[in-house]
C-alpha positions in Angstrom: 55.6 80.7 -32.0 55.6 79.7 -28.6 51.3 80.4 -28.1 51.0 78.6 -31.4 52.7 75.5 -29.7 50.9 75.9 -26.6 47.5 75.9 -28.1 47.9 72.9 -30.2 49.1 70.9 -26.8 46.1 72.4 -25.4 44.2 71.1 -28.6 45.1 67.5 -28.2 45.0 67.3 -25.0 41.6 68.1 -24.9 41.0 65.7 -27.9 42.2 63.2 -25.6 40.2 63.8 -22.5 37.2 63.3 -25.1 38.2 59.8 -26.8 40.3 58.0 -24.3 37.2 57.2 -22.2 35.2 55.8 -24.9 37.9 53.4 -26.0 38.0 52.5 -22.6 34.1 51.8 -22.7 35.1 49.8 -26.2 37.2 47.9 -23.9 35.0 47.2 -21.6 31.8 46.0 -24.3 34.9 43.6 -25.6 35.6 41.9 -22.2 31.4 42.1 -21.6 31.1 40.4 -24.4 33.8 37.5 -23.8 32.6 36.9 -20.2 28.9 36.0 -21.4 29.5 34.1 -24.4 26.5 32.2 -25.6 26.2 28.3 -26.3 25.5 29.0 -29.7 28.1 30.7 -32.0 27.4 34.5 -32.3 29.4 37.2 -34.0 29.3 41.2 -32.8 28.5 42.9 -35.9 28.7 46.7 -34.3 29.3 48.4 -30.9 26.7 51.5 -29.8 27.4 54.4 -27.5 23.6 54.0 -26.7 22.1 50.8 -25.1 20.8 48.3 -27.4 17.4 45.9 -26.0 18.7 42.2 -26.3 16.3 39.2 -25.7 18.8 37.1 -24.2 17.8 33.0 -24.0 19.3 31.3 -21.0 18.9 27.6 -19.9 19.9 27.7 -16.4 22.7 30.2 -15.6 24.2 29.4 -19.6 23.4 32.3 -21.9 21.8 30.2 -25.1 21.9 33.0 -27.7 20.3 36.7 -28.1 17.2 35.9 -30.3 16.4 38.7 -32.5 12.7 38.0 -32.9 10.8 37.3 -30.1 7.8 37.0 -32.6 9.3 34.9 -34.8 10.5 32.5 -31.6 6.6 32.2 -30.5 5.8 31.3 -34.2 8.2 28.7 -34.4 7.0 27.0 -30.7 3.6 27.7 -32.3 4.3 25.8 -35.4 6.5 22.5 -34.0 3.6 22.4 -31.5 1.5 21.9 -34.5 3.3 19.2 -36.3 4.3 17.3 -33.5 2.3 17.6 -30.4 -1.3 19.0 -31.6 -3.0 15.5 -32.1 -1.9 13.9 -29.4 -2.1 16.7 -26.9 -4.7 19.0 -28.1 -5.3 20.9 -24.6 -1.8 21.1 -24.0 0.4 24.4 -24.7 4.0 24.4 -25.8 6.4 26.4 -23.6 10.2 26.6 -23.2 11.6 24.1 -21.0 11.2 24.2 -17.4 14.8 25.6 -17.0 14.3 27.5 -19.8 14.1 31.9 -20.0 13.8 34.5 -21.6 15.1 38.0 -20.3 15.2 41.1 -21.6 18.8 43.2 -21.3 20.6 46.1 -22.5 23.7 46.1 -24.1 26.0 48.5 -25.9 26.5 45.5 -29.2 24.3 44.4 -31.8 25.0 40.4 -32.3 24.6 39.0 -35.7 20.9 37.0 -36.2 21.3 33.4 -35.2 17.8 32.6 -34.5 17.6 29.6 -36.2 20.9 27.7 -34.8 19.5 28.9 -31.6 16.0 27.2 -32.6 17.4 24.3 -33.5 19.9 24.1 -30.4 16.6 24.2 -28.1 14.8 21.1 -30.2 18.2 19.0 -29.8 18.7 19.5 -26.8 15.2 18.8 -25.7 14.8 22.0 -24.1 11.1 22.7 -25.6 8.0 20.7 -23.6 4.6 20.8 -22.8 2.4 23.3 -19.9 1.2 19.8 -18.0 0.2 19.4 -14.1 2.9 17.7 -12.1 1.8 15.5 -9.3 4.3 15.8 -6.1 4.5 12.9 -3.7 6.1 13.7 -0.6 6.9 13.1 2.9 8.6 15.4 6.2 11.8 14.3 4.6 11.0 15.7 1.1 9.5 15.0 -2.3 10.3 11.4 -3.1 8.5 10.9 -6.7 6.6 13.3 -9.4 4.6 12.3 -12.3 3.1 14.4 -15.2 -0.3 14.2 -16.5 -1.9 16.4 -19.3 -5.4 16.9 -17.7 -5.5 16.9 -13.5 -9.0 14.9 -14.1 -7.6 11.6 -15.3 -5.7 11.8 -11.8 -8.1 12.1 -9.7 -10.3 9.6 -11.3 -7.1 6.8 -11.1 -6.4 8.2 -7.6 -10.6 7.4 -6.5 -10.6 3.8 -8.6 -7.3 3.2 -6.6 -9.1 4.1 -3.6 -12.3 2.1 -3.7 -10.0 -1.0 -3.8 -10.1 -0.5 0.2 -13.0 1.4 0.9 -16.6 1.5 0.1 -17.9 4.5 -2.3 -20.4 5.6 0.3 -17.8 5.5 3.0 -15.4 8.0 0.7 -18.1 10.2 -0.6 -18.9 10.6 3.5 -14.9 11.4 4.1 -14.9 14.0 1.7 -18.2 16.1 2.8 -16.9 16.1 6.2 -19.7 14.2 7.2 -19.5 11.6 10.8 -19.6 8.3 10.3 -21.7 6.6 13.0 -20.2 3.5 15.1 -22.0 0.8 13.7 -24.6 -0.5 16.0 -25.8 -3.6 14.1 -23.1 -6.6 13.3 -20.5 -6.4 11.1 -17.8 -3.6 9.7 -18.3 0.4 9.1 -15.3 2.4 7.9 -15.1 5.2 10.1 -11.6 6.5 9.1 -9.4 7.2 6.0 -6.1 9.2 5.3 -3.2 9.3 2.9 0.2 8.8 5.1 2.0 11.3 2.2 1.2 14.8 1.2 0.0 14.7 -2.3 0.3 18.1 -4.4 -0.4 19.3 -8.1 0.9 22.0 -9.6 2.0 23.7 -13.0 4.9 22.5 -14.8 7.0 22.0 -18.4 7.5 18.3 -19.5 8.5 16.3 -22.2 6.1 14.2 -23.8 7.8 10.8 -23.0 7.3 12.2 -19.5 3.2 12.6 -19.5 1.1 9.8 -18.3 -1.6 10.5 -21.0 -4.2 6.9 -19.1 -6.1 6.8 -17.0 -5.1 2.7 -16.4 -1.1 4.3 -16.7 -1.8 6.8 -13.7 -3.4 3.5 -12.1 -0.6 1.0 -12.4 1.8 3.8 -11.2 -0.1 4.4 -8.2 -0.4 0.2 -7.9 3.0 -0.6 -8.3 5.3 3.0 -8.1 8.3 2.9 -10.5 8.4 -1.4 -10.6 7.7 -2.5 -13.9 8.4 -6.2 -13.3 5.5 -8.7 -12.8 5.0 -12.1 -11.6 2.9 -14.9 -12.0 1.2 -17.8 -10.3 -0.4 -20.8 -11.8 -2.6 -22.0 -9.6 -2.3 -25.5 -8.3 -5.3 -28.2 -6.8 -6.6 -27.3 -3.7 -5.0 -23.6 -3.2 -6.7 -20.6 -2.1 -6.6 -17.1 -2.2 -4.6 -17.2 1.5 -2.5 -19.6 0.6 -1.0 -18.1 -2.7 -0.8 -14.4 -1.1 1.2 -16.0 1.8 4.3 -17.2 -0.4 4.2 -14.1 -2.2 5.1 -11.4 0.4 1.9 -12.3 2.3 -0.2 -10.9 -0.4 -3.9 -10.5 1.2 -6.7 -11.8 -0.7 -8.1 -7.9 -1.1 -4.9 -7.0 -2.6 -4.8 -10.5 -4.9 -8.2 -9.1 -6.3 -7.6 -6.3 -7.2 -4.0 -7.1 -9.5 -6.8 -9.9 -10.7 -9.8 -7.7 -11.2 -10.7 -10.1 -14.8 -10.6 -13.1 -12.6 -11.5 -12.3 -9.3 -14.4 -11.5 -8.1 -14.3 -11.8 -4.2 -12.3 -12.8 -1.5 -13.9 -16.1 -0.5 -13.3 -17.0 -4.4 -12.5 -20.6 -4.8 -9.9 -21.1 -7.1 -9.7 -23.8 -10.6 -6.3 -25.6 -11.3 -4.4 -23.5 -14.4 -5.5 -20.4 -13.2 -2.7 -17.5 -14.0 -2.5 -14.8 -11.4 -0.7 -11.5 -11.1 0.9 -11.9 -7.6 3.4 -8.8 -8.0 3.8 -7.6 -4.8 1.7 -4.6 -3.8 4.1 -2.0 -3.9 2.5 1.5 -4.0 4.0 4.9 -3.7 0.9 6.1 -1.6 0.1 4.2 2.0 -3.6 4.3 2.9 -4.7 3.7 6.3 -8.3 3.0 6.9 -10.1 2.8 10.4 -12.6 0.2 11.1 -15.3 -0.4 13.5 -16.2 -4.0 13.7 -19.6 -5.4 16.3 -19.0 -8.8 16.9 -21.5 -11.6 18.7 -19.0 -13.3 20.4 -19.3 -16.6 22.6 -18.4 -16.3 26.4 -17.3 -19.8 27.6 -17.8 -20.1 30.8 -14.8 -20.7 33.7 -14.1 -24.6 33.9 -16.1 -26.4 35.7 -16.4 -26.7 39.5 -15.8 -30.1 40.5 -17.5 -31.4 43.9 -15.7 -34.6 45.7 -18.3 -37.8 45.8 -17.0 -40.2 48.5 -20.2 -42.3 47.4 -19.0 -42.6 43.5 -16.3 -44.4 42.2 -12.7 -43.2 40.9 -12.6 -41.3 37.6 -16.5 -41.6 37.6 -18.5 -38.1 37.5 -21.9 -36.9 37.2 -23.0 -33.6 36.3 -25.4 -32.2 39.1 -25.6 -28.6 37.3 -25.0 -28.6 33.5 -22.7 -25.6 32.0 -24.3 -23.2 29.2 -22.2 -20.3 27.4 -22.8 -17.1 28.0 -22.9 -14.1 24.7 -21.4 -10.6 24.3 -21.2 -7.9 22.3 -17.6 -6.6 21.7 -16.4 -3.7 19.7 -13.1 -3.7 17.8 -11.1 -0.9 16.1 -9.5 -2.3 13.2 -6.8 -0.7 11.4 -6.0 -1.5 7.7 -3.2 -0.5 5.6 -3.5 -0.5 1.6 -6.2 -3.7 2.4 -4.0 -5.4 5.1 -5.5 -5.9 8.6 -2.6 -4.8 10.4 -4.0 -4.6 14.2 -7.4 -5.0 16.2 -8.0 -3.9 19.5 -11.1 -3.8 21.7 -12.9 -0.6 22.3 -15.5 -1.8 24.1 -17.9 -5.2 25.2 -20.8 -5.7 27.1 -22.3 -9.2 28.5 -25.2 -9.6 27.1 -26.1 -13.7 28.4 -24.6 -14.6 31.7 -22.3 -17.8 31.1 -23.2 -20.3 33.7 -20.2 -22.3 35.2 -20.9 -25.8 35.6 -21.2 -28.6 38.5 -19.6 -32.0 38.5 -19.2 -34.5 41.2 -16.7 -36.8 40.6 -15.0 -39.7 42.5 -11.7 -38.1 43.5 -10.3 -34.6 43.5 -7.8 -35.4 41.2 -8.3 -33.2 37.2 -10.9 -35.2 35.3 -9.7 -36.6 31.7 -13.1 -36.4 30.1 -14.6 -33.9 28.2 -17.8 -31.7 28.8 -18.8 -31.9 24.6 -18.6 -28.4 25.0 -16.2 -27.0 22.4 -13.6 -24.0 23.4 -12.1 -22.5 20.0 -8.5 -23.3 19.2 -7.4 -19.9 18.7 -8.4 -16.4 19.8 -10.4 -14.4 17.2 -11.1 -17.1 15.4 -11.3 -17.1 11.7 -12.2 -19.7 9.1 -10.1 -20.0 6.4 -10.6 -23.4 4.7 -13.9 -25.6 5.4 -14.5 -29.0 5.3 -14.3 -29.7 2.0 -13.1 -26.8 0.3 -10.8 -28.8 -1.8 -11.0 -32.4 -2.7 -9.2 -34.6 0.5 -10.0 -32.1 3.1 -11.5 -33.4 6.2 -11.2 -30.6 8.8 -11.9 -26.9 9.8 -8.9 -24.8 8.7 -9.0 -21.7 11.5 -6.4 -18.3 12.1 -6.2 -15.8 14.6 -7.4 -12.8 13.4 -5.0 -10.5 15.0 -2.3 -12.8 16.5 -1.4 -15.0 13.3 1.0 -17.1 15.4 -0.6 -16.6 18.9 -1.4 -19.7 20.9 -3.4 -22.9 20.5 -6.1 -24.2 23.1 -7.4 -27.5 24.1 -10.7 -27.9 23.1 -12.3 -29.6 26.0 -10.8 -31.7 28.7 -8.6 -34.9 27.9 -5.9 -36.8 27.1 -3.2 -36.7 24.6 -3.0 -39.5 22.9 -0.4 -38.6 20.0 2.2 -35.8 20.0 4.5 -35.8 17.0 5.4 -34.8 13.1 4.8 -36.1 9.7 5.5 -34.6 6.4 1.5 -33.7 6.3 0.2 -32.3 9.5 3.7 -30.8 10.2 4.1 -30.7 14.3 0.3 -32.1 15.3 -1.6 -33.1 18.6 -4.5 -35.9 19.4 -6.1 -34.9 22.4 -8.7 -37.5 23.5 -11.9 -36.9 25.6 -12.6 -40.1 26.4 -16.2 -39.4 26.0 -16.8 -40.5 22.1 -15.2 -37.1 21.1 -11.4 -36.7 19.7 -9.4 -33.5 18.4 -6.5 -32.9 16.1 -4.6 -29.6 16.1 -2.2 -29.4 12.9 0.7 -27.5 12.0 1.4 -26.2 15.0 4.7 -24.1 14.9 7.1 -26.5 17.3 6.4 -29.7 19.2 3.7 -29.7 21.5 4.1 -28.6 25.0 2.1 -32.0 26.5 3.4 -35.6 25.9 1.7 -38.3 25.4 -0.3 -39.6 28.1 -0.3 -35.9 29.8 -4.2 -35.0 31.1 -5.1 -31.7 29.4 -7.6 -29.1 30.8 -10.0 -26.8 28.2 -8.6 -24.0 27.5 -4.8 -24.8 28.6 -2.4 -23.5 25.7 -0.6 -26.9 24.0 1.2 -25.2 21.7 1.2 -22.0 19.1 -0.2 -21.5 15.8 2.2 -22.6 12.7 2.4 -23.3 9.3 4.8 -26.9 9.5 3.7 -29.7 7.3 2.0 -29.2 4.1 0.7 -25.6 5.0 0.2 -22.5 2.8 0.3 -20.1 5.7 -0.4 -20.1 9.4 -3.3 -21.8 10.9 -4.9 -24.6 12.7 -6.2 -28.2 10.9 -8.9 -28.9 13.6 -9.8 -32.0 12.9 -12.9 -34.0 15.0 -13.5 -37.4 15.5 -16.7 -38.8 17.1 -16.4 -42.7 17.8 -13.3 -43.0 15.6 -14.5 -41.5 12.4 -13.6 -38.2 11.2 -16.7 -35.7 11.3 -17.5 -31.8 9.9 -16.8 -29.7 13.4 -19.2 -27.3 11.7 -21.5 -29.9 12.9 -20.6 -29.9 16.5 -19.6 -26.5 17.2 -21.6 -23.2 15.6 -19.1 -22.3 12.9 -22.0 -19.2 12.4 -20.5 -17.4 15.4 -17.1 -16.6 13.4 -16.4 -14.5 10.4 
């Protein structure tokens, strides 16, 4: 009796040692199963002692579902591709989403079929998109802004048409070939310089299709104006100009006002009719592009003042001119540097003398600074620019001028004199008279603050008598030289060579 007993405790025992693990695996399929449950409802329908394959669907770190067919999941992409997307983006692809993956496991359960629920859980939750290129604009500090186009071609053509709105065609076809732009040795600008200040990059990517930028103009207004949708307007008023309206709206240049205009302008020197409507949004592009300039210029050298000789024989204030002044030319070289069509600096690179200026001789009666003028005319401003010509809008009697590269630098005397008003009205803003008590008179408005002579004060050419402004009735800062010979108010263009100046 007592070996019948022992064998069946071996019996069981050893009946045990066979089952208890494999409840234990049970166990362990059951607390599997709990930790990775799936965002769509899923029942366990049996548990295996072998390994099952699952096609598990995650989005991000969340398990999704385990789809049973993988075939029937490409059919399904295939066929909402087709009856959704297909017309309107024929050379796209559907995929999952870009977060979106599919991995194949093994696992001891077989789940119930939920493919559908998980099919529709991926269309709800806008987890399906298109294979598009995604265009990366970035900087040291990071990406800062990504589009998505469905064909990389329609970029680069928006990106080139974006392009020639500061450079020439020839100049960017040169750029990209490698090829050396010569410095220009005839007068005028070359563009011997371009680069994009951001790092541009494409690459392969899932969108939605609210996401795609599917124009060629939509890539182009993006790359015009960056995420701002708002625009504003300007009707254009009597007398305005291209300067004058960029000026009040974030110093919009007239480059940049042609090309938000491109139905209505047509170049830069443009003179503008009353009731015109122009796009003045400000130019506010996700891209900055810096183009290098070589400009020749013909410049005038005026020569030192003149050397004045004491003549005990003439009488006071009188003078005589024993060797007559004559300006001198050179040739000067300037580096220019434009960003997205501003003018942002100039500085010489080189200039050579090409006529000798020839200083003048004048005797006069005491040693004492003459009041009267030579007739020879020193520019108001350096880098002189004309902006505004006599004429160029009903009323105006004058030669509007600008510093190039100094927009508020100083303001010269013409030629030698006196000043004979130094004051403000509502019109000329802070203004100087200077007269050369040879026929000759100058006016100098909108200077910036009072005048630095008074009244009565003798004035030498050259001397500074104030800076450049924009007080008064000004659209920007420059200079209203105005010229009177024998009291009546004359073209300077007529007296000076207004050819020498861009």
């Amino acid at each position: 009796m007592k070996k019948v007993l022992l064998i069946l405790v071996c019996f069981v025992a050893s009946v045990l040692l066979v089952y208890l693990p494999r409840l234990n695996d049970r166990n362990d399929l059951k607390a599997e199963i709990i930790n990775n449950e799936s965002l769509v409802a899923q029942d366990v329908l049996a548990y295996s002692e072998k390994p099952l394959l699952q096609h598990k669907l995650y989005h991000n770190q969340d398990l999704i579902g385990v789809v049973q067919d993988v075939d029937a999941l490409n059919a399904f992409l295939n066929n909402y591709y087709m009856e959704n997307y297909a017309d309107e983006f024929p050379d796209n692809k559907i995929s999952l989403g870009q977060d979106v993956y599919l991995i194949d496991e093994y696992a001891y359960y077989k789940t119930a079929d939920a493919d559908e629920a998980i099919f529709d859980y991926l269309i709800d939750n806008k987890l399906v998109g298109l294979e598009v290129t995604a265009i990366e604009f970035s900087t040291r500090d990071g990406v800062y802004d990504i589009i998505y186009i469905d064909n990389l071609d329609k970029f680069y053509e928006a990106r080139d048409r974006f392009l020639l709105n500061f450079i020439s065609a020839e100049a960017l076809t040169a750029f990209r070939n490698g090829e050396t732009v010569e410095t220009t040795e005839e007068y005028g600008s070359v563009e011997v310089g371009m680069r994009i200040a951001e790092t541009i990059v494409s690459k392969k990517a899932v969108a939605l299709p609210e996401e795609i930028m599917t124009d060629v103009n939509e890539i182009y207004e993006f790359l015009c104006y960056g995420r701002n949708d708002t625009r504003v307007y300007h009707t254009v008023a009597e007398g305005e100009t291209l300067q004058g309206v960029g000026y009040n709206y974030n110093n919009l240049s007239p480059l940049q006002l042609m090309m938000l205009n491109p139905d209505k302008i047509y170049n830069v020197d443009q003179v503008l009719k009353p009731g015109m409507v122009l796009n003045v949004t400000y130019f506010d592009s996700p891209i900055t592009v810096y183009v290098t300039k070589e400009r020749l210029a013909r410049e005038t050298v005026v020569p030192e003042s003149p050397l004045y000789v004491e003549d005990p024989e003439m009488y006071v204030d009188e003078t005589a001119i024993i060797s007559p002044e004559a300006n001198g030319e050179k040739n000067v070289l300037y580096e220019e540097i434009w960003v997205n069509g501003v003018l942002q600096s100039g500085e010489i690179r080189s200039q050579q003398i090409v006529i000798e200026p020839v200083q003048g001789v004048i005797a006069v009666g005491t040693m004492a600074i003459p009041n009267v003028g030579t007739g020879n005319f020193l520019w108001p401003v350096d880098n002189a620019r004309k902006t505004c010509l006599w004429q160029c809008y009903v009323g105006h009697q004058a030669l509007d001028v600008e510093s190039m590269y100094n927009r508020w630098g100083n303001v010269y005397a013409s030629d030698n004199g006196t000043v004979v008003d130094a004051s403000y009205d509502d019109v000329g803003g802070n203004h100087i008279t200077i007269d050369h008590n040879n026929g000759y008179m100058t006016y100098y408005g909108h200077l910036s603050s009072p005048a630095y002579p008074e009244v009565g004060d003798t004035v030498r050419r050259g001397q500074v008598i104030g800076s450049i402004g924009a007080t008064g009735v000004a659209t920007g800062p420059h200079v209203h030289w105005g010229m009177y010979v024998d009291g009546t108010l004359v073209d300077p263009c007529s007296i000076v060579n207004c050819n020498a100046i861009p």
